[in-house]
C-alpha positions as CSV (number, residue, x, y, z in Angstrom):
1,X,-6.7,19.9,-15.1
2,X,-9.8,17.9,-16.1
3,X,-13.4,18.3,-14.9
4,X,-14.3,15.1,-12.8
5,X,-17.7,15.6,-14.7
6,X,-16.0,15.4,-18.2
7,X,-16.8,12.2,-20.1
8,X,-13.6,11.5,-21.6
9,X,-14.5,9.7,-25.0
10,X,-11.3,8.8,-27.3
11,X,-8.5,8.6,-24.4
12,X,-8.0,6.3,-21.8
13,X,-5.8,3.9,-20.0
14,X,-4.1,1.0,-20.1
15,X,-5.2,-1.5,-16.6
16,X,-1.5,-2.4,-16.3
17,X,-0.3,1.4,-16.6
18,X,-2.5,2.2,-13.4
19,X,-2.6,-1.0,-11.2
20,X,0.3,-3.7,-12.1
21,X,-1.8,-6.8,-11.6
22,X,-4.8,-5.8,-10.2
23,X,-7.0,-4.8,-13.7
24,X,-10.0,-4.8,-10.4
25,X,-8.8,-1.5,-9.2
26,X,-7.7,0.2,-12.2
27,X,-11.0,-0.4,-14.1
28,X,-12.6,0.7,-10.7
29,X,-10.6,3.8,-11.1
30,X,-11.6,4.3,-14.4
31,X,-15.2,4.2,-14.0
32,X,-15.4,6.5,-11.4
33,X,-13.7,8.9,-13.3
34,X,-16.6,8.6,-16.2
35,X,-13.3,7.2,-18.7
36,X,-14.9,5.0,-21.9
37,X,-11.9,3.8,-23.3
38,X,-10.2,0.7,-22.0
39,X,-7.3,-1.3,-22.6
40,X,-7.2,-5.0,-20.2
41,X,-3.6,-5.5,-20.0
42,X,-2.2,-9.4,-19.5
43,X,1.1,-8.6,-20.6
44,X,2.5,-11.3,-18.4
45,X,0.8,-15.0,-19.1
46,X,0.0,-15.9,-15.6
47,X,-2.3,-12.7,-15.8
48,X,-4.1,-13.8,-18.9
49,X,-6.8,-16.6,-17.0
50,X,-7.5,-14.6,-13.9
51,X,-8.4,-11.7,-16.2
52,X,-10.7,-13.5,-18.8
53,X,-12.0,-15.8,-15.3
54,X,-13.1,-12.2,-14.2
55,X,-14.7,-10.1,-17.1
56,X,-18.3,-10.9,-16.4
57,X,-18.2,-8.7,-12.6
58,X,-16.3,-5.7,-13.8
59,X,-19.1,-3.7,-14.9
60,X,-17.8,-2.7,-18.3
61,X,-20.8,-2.0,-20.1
62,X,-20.1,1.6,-19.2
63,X,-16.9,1.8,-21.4
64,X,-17.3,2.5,-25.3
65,X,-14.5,0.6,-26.8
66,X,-12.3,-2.0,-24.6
67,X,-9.3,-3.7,-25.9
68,X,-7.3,-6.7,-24.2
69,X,-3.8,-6.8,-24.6
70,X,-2.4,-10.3,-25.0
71,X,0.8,-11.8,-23.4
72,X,4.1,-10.0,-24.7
73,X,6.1,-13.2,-24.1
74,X,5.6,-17.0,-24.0
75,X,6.9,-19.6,-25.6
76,X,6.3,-21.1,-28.7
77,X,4.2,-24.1,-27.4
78,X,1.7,-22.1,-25.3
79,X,0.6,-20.2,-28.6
80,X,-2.0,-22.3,-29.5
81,X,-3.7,-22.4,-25.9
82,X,-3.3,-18.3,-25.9
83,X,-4.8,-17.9,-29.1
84,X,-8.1,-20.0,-28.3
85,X,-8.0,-18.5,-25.4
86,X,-8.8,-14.5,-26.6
87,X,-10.4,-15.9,-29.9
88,X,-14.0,-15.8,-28.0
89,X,-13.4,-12.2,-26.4
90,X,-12.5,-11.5,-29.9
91,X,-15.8,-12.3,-31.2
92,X,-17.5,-10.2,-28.6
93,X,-16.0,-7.4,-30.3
94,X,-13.3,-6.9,-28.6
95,X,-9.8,-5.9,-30.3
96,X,-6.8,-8.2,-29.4
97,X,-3.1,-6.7,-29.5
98,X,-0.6,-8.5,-29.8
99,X,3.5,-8.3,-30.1
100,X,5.0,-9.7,-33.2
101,X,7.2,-11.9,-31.8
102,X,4.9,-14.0,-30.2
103,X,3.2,-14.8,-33.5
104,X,5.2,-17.8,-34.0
105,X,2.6,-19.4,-36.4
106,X,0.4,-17.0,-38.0
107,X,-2.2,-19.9,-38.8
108,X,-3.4,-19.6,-34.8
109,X,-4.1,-15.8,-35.4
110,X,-6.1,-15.7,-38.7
111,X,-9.7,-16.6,-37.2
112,X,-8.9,-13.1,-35.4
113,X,-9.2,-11.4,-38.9
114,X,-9.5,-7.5,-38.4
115,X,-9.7,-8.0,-34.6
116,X,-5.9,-8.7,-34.4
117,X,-4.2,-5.5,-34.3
118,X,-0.2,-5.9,-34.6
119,X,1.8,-3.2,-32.7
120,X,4.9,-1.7,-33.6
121,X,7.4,-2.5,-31.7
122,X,10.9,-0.9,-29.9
123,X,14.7,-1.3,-30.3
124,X,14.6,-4.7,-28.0
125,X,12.5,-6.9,-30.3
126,X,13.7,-8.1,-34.0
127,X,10.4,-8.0,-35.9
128,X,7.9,-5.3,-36.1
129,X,9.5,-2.4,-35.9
130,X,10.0,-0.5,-39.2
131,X,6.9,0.0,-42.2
132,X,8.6,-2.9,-43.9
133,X,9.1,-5.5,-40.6
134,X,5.4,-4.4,-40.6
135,X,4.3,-5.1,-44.1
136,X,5.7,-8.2,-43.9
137,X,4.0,-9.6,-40.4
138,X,0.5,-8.1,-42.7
139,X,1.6,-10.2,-45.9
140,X,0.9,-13.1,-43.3
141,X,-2.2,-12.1,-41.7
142,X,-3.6,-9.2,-44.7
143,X,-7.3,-9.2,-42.5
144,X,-4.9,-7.7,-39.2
145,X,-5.1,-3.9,-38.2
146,X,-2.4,-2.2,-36.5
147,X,-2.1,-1.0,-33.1
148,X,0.3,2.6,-33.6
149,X,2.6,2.5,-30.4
150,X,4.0,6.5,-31.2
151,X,6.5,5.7,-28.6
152,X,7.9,3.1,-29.6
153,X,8.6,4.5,-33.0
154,X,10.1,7.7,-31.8
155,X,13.1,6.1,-29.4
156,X,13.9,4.0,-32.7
157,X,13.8,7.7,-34.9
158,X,13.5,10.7,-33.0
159,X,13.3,12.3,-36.4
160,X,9.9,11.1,-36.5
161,X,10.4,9.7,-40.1
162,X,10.1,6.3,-39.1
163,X,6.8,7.2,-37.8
164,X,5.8,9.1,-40.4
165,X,6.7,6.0,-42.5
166,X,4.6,3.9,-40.3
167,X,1.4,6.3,-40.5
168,X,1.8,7.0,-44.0
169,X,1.9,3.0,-45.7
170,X,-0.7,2.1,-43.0
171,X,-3.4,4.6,-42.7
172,X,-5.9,2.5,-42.9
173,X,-5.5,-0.2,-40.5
174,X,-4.9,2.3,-37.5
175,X,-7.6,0.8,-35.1
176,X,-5.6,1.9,-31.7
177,X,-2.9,3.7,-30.9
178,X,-0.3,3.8,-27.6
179,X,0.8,7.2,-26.4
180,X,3.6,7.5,-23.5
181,X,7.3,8.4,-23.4
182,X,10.1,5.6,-23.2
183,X,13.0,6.0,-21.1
184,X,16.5,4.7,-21.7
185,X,15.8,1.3,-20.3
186,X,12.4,1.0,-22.7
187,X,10.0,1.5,-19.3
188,X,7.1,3.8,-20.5
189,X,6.9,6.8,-18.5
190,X,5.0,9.7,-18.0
191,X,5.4,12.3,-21.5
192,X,7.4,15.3,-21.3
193,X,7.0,18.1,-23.1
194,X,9.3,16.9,-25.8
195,X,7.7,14.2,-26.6
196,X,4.1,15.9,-26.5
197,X,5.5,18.9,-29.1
198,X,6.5,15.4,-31.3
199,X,3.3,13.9,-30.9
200,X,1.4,17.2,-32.0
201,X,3.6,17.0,-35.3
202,X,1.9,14.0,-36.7
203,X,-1.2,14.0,-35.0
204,X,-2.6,15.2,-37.7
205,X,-2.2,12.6,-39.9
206,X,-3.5,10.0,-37.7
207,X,-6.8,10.9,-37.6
208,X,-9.1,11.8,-34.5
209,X,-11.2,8.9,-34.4
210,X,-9.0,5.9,-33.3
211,X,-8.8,5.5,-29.7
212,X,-6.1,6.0,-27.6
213,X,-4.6,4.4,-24.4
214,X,-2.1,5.9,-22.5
215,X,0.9,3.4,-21.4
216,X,2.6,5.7,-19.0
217,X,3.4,4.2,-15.5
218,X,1.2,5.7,-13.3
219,X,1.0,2.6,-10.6
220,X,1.7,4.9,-7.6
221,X,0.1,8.5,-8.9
222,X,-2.6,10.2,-7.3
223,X,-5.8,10.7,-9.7
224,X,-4.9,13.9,-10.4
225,X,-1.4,13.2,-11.7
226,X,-2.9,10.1,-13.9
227,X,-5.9,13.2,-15.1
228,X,-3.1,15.6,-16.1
229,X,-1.6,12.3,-17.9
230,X,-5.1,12.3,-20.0
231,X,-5.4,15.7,-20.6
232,X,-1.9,16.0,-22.1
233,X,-2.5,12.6,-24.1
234,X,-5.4,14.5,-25.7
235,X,-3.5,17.7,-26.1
236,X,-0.7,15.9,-28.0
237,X,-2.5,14.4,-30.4
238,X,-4.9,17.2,-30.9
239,X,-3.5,18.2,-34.5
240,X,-1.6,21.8,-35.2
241,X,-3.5,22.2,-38.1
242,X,-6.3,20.6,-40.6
243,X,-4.8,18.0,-43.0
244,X,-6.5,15.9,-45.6
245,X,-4.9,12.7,-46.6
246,X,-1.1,12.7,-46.5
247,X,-0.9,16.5,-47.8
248,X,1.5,18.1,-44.9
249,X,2.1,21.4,-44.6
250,X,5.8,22.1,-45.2
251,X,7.0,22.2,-41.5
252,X,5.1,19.0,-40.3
253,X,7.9,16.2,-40.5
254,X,11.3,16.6,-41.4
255,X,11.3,14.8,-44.9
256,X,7.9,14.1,-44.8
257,X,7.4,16.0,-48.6
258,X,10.0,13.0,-50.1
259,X,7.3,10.5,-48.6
260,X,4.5,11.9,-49.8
């Protein structure tokens, strides 16, 4: 279990993983558990105004790296309005995630230049899901980053070599990654300790410096159940072993030497 006095520096949570809704109590929640990594979650577009209407009162100087994750679904005609929207928070320093599939016209995303960070994507959405439905959403918008969702990679591949794919041709423009488990119906829960002995496997080649933000729906979970959450997030992608580059050691990924 964590020490309520440790300072929890790379790992953090998502608002809409802790509080549906209500990004109040869950960055509350946060701060008094000393966490410095923050993701604002408006997944749903009705949540996006309330939550840039309320920024200036949430006391977030105290967090070392905050993110804001746009709307996963709207239609095509309430792109432009979204995008000039989170364009300003961008330029506070702010890193915007978006979904592929909401990038209808990648002309409204290009002022966002590195700030945009494209996440990978699960079995329900067309685009963005594989290194080469990646590559080309970046041949659109080259200046984006990527946002690594491991989860949502491993329930497409549970061989991890989609992952592996994934980390290897974009290495560089990991600026955030998503850590949680999904279940059958793509809901991310809490990890098991399946998915944590995966997450170990390529945690090396990741990096430790990226920050990470745990997805898993902990809405109704006592503190110490959404602690344990951390402390296992960290643990998984704490690497087995020192790795420079892409050199793996032999028992890393399954075909990860025919990649390399």
């Amino acid at each position: 279990m964590s020490d309520s006095n440790h300072s929890h520096t790379r790992t953090g949570f998502s608002t809409g993983a802790l509080e549906r809704g209500n990004f109040r109590s869950a960055v509350e929640w946060m701060l008094s558990q000393r966490i410095k990594v923050l993701e604002l979650s408006a997944l749903r577009y009705e949540e996006l105004k309330p939550l840039l209407a309320g920024l200036d009162d949430l006391g977030l100087d105290a967090f070392t790296y905050i993110s804001l994750h746009a709307p996963s679904s709207f239609p095509r005609a309430k792109e432009k309005e979204i995008a000039e929207l989170l364009l300003p928070v961008s330029r506070n320093g702010w890193n915007i995630i978006v979904h592929p599939d909401v990038i209808y016209t990648p002309m409204c995303w290009e002022s966002f230049g590195e700030r945009l960070l494209i996440e990978n994507m699960d079995r329900r959405k067309p685009v963005g899901r594989t290194a080469d439905e990646l590559a080309q959403i970046f041949q659109e918008l080259p200046d984006a980053q990527l946002c690594l969702d491991v989860a949502h990679a491993r329930q497409l591949d549970t061989s991890l070599r989609l992952l592996w794919d994934i980390i290897c041709r974009f290495t560089d423009r990991i600026r955030e990654i998503h850590i949680s488990e999904l279940d059958s119906f793509c809901r991310h829960r809490p990890m098991s300790n399946g998915a944590i002995r995966d997450y170990k496997r390529i945690a090396g080649c990741i990096g430790t410096t990226a920050p990470v933000i745990i997805e898993s729906m902990l809405e109704s979970a006592r503190s110490s159940l959404r602690m344990e959450e951390l402390d296992l997030a960290e643990e998984a992608l704490r690497p087995r072993f020192e790795l420079l580059g892409t050199n793996l050691h032999n028992d890393s990924v399954p075909g990860a030497m025919a990649h390399s």
